[in-house]
C-alpha positions in Angstrom: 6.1 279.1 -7.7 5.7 277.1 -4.3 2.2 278.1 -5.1 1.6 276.1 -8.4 4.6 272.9 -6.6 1.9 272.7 -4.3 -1.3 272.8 -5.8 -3.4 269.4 -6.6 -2.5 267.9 -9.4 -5.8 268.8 -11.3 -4.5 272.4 -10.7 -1.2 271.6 -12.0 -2.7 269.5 -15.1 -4.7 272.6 -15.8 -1.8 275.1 -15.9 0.5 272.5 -18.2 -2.4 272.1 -20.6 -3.3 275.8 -20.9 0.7 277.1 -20.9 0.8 274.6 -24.0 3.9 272.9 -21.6 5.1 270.0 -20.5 4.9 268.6 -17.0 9.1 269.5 -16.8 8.2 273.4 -17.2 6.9 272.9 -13.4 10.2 271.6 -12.0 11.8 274.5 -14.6 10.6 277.2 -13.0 11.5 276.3 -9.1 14.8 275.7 -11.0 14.4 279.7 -12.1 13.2 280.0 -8.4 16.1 278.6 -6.8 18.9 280.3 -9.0 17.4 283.4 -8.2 17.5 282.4 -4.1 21.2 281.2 -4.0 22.5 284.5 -5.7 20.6 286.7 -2.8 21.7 284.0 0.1 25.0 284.6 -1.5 24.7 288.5 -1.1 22.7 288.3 2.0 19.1 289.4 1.1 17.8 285.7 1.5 18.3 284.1 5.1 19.6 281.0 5.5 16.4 279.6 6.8 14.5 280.3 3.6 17.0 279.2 1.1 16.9 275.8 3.7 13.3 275.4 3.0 13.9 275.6 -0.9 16.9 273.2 -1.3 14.5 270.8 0.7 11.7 271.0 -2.1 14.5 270.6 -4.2 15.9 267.5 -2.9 11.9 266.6 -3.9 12.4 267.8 -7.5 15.8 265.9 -7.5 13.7 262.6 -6.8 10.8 263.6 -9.3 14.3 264.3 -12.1 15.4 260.6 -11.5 12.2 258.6 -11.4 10.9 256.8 -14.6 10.0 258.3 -17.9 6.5 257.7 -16.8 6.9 260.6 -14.5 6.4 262.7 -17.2 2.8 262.6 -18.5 0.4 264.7 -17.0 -0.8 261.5 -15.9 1.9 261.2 -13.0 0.7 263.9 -11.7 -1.7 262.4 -9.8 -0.6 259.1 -9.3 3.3 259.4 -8.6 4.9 259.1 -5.3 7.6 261.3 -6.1 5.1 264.3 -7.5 2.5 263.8 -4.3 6.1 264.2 -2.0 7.0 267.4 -4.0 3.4 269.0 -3.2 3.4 268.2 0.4 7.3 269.6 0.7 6.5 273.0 -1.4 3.3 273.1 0.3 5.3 273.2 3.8 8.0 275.7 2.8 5.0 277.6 1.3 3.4 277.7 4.8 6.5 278.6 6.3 7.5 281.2 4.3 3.9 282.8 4.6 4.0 282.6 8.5 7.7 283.9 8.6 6.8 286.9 6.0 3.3 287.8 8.1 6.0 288.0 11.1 8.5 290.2 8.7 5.9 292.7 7.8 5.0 293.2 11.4 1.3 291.6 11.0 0.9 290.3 14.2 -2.2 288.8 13.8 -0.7 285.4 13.9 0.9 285.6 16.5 -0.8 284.2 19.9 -2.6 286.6 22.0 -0.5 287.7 25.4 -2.2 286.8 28.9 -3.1 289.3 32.0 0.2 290.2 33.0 
């Protein structure tokens, strides 16, 4: 879902039009997204961290909720503030998520090389 909060707004346009959905199904879903994360931070299969980076992307969906009616065409996706803030907040907790997952897993390939001892 960060995925799609974060892509360009032709990207987003593209997935609205196709789905047959309005530009509201985009904030829907991270809602879906975020439910989901509070029940497993609740029961400690989410870290605190990560359900961190979510409520801040929502605070970005919260401000996107109380702009103008406006906000809502398809439009707006490329020429609001508040949508343009949301993709560059979901774009950061996408990156952090993907760099603290790589770490999870044990890929160690992003992690910088170690010096002669």
């Amino acid at each position: 879902m960060l995925g799609l909060l974060s892509a360009p707004p032709d990207r987003q346009t593209a997935y609205v039009c196709e789905a047959g959905v309005g530009t509201d199904e985009l904030l829907l879903q991270f809602d879906d997204v975020l439910h989901t994360a509070r029940a497993r931070a609740a029961d400690g299969s989410l870290g605190q961290e990560d359900l961190l980076l979510l409520l801040e992307v929502d605070e970005k969906v919260d401000a996107v909720n109380a702009g103008p009616d406006s906000i809502w065409d398809e439009a707006a996706l490329e020429t609001s503030a508040e949508w343009r803030e949301l993709r560059v907040t979901a774009g950061e907790a996408k990156a952090a998520f993907e760099r603290s997952w790589s770490l999870d897993s044990g890929d160690q390939s992003s992690l910088p090389a170690e010096g002669p001892a």
